[in-house]
C-alpha positions in Angstrom: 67.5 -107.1 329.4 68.7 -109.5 330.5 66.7 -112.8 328.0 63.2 -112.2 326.4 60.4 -113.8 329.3 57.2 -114.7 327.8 54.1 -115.0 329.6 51.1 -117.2 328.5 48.4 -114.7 326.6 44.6 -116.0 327.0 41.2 -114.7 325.8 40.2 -114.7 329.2 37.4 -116.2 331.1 34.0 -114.9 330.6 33.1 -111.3 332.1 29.1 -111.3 331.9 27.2 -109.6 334.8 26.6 -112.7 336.9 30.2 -112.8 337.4 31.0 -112.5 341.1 32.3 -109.3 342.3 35.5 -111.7 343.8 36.4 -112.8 340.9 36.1 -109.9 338.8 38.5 -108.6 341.2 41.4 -111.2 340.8 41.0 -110.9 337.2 41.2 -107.3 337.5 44.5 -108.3 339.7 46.0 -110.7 337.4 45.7 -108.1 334.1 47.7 -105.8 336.4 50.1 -108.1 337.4 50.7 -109.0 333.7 50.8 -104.9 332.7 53.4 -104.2 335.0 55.7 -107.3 334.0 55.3 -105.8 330.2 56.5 -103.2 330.7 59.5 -104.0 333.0 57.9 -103.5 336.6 58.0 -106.1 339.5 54.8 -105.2 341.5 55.7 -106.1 345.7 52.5 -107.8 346.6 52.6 -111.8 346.0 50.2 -112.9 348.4 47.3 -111.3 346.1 47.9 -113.1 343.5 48.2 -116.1 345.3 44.7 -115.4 346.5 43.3 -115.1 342.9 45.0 -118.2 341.5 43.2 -120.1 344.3 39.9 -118.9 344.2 40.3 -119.7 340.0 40.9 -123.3 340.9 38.4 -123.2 343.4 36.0 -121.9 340.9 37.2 -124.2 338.2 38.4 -121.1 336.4 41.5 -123.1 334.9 43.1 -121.6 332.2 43.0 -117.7 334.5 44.6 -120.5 337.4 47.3 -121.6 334.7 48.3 -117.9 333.6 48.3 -116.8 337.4 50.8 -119.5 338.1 53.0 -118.8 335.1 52.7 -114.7 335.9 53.9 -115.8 340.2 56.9 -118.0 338.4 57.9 -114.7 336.4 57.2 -112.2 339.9 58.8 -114.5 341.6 61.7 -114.7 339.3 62.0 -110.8 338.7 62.6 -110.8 342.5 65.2 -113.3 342.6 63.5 -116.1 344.6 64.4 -118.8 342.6 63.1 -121.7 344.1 59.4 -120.1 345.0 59.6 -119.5 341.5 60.1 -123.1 340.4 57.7 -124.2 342.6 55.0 -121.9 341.1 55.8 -122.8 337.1 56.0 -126.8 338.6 52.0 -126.3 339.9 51.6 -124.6 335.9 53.2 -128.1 334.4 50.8 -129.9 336.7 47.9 -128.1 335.0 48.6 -128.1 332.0 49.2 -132.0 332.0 45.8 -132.7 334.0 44.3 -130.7 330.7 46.4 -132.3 328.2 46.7 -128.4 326.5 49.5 -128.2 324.0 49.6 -124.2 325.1 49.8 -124.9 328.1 52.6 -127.5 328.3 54.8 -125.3 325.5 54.3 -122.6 328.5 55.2 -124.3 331.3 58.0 -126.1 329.7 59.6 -122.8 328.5 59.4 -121.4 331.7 60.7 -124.4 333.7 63.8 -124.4 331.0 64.3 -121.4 331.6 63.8 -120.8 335.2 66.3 -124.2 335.9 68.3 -122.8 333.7 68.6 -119.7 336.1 69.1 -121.9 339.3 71.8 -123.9 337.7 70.4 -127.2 337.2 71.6 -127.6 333.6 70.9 -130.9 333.2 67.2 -130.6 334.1 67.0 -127.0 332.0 68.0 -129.2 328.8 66.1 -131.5 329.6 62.9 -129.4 329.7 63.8 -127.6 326.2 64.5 -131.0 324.3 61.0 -132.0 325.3 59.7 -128.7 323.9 61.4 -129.1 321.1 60.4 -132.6 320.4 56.7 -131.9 320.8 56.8 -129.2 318.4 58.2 -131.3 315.5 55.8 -133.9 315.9 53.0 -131.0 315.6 54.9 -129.8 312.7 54.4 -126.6 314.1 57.8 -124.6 312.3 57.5 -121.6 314.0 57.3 -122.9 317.6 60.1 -125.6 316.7 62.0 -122.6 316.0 61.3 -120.9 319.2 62.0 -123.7 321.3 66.0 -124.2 319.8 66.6 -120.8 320.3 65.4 -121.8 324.1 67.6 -124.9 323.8 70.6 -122.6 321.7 70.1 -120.3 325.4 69.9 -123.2 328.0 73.5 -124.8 326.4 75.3 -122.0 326.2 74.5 -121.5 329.9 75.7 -124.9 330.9 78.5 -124.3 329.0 77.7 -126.8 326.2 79.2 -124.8 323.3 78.8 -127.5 320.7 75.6 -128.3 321.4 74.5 -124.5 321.7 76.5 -124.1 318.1 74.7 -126.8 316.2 71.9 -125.9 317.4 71.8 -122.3 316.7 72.6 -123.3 313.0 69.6 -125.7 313.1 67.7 -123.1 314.1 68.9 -120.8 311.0 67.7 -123.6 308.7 64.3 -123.8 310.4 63.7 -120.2 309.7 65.2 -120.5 306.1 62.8 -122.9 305.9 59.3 -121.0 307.1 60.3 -118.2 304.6 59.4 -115.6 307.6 61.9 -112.3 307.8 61.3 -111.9 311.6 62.0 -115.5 312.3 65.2 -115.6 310.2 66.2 -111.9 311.9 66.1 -113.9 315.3 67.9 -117.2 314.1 70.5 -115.0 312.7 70.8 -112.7 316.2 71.3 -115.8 317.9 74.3 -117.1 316.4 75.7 -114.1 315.7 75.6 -113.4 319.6 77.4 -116.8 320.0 80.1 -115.8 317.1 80.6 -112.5 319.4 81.2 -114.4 322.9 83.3 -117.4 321.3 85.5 -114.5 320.2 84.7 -113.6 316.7 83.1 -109.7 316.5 84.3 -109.3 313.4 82.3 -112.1 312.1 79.8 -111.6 314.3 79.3 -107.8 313.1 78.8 -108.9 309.3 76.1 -111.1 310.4 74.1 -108.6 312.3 74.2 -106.4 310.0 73.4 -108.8 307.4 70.3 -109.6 309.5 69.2 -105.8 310.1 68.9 -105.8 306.3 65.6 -107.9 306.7 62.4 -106.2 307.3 61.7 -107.2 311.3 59.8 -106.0 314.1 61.1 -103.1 316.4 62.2 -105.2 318.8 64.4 -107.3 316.5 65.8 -104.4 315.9 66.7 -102.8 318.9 67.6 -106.3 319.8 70.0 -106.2 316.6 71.5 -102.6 317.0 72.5 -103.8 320.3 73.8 -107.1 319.3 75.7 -104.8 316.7 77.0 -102.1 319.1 78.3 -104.7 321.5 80.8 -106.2 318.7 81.6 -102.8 317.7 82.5 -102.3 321.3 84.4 -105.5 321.3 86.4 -104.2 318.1 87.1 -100.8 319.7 85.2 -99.0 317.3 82.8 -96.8 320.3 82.1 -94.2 317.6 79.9 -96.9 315.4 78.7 -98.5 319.1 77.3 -95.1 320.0 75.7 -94.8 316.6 74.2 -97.9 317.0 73.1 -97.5 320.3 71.5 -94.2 320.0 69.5 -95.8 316.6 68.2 -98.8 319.4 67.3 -96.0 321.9 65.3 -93.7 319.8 63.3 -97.6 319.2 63.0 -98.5 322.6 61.1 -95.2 323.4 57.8 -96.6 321.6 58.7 -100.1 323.6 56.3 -101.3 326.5 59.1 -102.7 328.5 60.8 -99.7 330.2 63.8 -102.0 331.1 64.9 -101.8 327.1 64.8 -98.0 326.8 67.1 -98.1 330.9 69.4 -100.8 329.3 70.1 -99.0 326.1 70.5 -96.1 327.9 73.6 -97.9 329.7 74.9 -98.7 326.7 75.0 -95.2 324.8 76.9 -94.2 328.5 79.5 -96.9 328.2 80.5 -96.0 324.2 80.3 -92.4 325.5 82.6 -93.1 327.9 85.3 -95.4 326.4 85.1 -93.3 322.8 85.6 -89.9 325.5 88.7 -92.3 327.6 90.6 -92.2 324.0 90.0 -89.0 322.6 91.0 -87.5 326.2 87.3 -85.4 325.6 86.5 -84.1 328.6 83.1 -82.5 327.2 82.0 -86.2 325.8 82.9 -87.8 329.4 80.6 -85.7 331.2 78.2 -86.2 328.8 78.3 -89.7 329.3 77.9 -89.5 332.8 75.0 -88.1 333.2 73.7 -91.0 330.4 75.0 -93.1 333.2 73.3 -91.6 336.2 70.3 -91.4 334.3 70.1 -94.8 333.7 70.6 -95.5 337.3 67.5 -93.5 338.1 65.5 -95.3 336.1 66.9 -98.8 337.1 66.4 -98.0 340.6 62.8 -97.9 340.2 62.1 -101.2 338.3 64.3 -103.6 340.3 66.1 -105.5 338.3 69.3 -107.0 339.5 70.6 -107.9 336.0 69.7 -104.3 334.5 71.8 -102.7 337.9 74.4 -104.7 336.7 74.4 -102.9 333.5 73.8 -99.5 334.9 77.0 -100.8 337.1 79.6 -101.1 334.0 77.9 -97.7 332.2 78.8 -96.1 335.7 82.3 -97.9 335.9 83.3 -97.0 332.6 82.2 -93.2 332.8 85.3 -93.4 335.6 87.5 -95.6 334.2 86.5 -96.0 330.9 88.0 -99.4 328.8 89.4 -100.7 332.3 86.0 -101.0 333.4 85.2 -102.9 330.1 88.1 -105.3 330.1 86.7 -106.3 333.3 88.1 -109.8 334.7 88.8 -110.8 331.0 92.1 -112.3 330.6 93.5 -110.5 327.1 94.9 -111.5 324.5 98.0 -109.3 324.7 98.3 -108.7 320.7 96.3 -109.8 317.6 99.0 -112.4 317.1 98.1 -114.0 320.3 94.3 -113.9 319.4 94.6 -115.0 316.0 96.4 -118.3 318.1 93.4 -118.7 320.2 91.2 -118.8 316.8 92.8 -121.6 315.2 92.5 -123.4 318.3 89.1 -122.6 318.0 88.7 -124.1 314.9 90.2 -127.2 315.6 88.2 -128.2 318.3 84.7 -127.4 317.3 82.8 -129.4 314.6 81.0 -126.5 313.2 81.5 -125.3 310.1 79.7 -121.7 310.8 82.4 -121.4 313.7 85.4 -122.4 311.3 84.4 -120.0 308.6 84.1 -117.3 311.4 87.5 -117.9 312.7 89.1 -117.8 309.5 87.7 -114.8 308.2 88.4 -113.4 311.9 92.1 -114.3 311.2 92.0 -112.1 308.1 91.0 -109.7 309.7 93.6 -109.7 312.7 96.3 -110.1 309.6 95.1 -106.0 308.6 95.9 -105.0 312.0 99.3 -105.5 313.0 100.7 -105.7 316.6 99.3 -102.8 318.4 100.4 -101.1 321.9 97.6 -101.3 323.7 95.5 -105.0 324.5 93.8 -106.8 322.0 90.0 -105.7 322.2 87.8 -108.9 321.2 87.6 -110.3 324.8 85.8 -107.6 326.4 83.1 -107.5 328.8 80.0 -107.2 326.6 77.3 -106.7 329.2 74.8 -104.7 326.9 74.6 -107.7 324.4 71.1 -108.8 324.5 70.7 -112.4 326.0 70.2 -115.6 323.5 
């Protein structure tokens, strides 16, 4: 998938039997709207929903007006019209700060983070999650404070602001210690361990999600995990404990709402499929994989969404081409030598000492391995990695 999006939930407005048949309807529309972006579908029609959230304003129907703009933002998004989608979640801010509604602006600000996030406006994006972040503290709300720096952990990583995304990923680990809560902590831990991965540590990063999957969490931390999991394997070369992974996340996804998961995963199995059937020369395991892969195309086609055709691209790619495909554009290290190099760098330049420790024990680890033939793995395209 690509990130997690989160829509506004509501009680809804009162349904008695002197509500008007019109606006029975556009609530009727705006639950539908809602089911299909659950589970991973991006219904055509805009204009109705347009319609409803104006005859909710019109009726002074607020808080049905607020979740119709945030559920257009997320259609709009889906669809890849960025900027009617910014425009949508900015008329959700303006409600919710008429209303002075804490809900409501935590909402809107999470949304318009993440949507300027999206369009590349960085600056703004940060901006947007600092304030979320802020108001959360002063509620002493832990659990939301948490949520927002793992929005803030996303939003710098995206503008390329790896300290910032660092510290505050470690912040964010703290915060869950803190609330004593095994699903928070299973996320905080995720998080950085999905930054460890794509600053060039799996190793590391593979300890710490599979430190985290020893905490009891909800199925879609899991899935979320055996991903995270698979994708450093992948990075290390081991496909055999990828595909084990990745076929533990699939079975998981089949009782998940969002039909995107269950396509994505799908990708994934193909791609370890195909790289572990690449080495072992096994033609029965390549064909195998690609039908995984074409599967997971038909699937994709019919929810269109451009970042889960992307993965359904690489899972096809690598079925023909197996870890060439993967590589990708990546410039590789050409031995563990040279990658051991780049982590020392590392650690000189960053401030953190989560990042230090990483690249140490990630050193240790390149010590076992010796020169090999073949490219260093740890730089590889990790597409299937679940976004921060």
């Amino acid at each position: 998938m690509p990130h997690e999006k989160m829509n506004p939930s509501t009680e809804g407005p009162d349904t008695a039997t002197d509500t008007p048949p019109e606006i029975k309807a556009a609530l009727r529309l705006v639950e539908s709207v809602a089911q299909a972006l659950l589970t991973g579908r991006a219904p055509r029609g805009r204009k109705p929903l347009r319609d409803a959230i104006r005859l909710f304003r019109q009726s002074g129907l607020l808080e049905d007006a607020f979740r119709g703009q945030c559920l257009l933002a997320e259609l709009e998004f889906r669809q890849d019209e960025l900027e009617r989608a910014l425009t949508a979640a900015r008329a959700a801010l303006r409600l919710a700060e008429q209303h002075l509604n804490d809900t409501w602006l935590d909402a809107s600000l999470e949304l318009l983070a993440r949507l300027n996030a999206a369009a590349g406006q960085h600056a703004r994006a940060q901006e947007h999650a600092r304030e979320r972040v802020q108001r959360a503290r002063r509620r002493g709300e832990g659990l939301t404070t948490l949520s927002a720096l793992l929005e803030l952990v996303r939003i710098s990583w995206q503008a390329g602001d790896t300290e910032t995304a660092i510290h505050t990923a470690e912040e964010a680990v703290e915060e869950a210690a803190r609330s004593e809560d095994a699903e928070a902590s299973s996320r905080a831990e995720q998080v950085l361990g999905t930054l460890l991965l794509r600053t060039g540590c799996p190793c590391a990063a593979y300890h710490c999600f599979t430190a985290a999957l020893r905490n009891p969490a909800s199925p879609d931390s899991r899935i979320r995990l055996l991903l995270s999991r698979g994708s450093a394997s992948m990075c290390l070369g081991n496909y055999d404990s990828a595909a084990r992974d990745f076929r533990r996340a699939l079975r998981d996804t089949k009782a998940h709402p969002d039909q995107r998961l269950e396509v994505g995963t799908t990708a994934a199995l193909a791609a370890a499929e195909a790289a572990r059937g690449h080495e072992e020369s096994n033609a029965a395991r390549l064909a195998k994989a690609a039908k995984l892969a074409e599967r997971a195309a038909r699937r994709s086609r019919r929810l269109r969404d451009s970042d889960l055709e992307r993965k359904v691209d690489v899972a096809q790619a690598t079925a023909a081409r197996g870890e060439e495909a993967l590589a990708g554009a990546a410039q590789l290290p050409r031995s563990p030598r040279e990658a051991a190099g780049a982590l020392v760098a590392l650690a000189k330049e960053t401030m953190s000492e989560t990042v230090v420790a990483a690249c140490r024990r990630e050193v240790e680890w390149l010590a076992t391995l010796g020169q090999q033939a073949r490219p260093y793995r740890c730089d590889f395209h990790v597409p299937f990695l679940p976004g921060l």
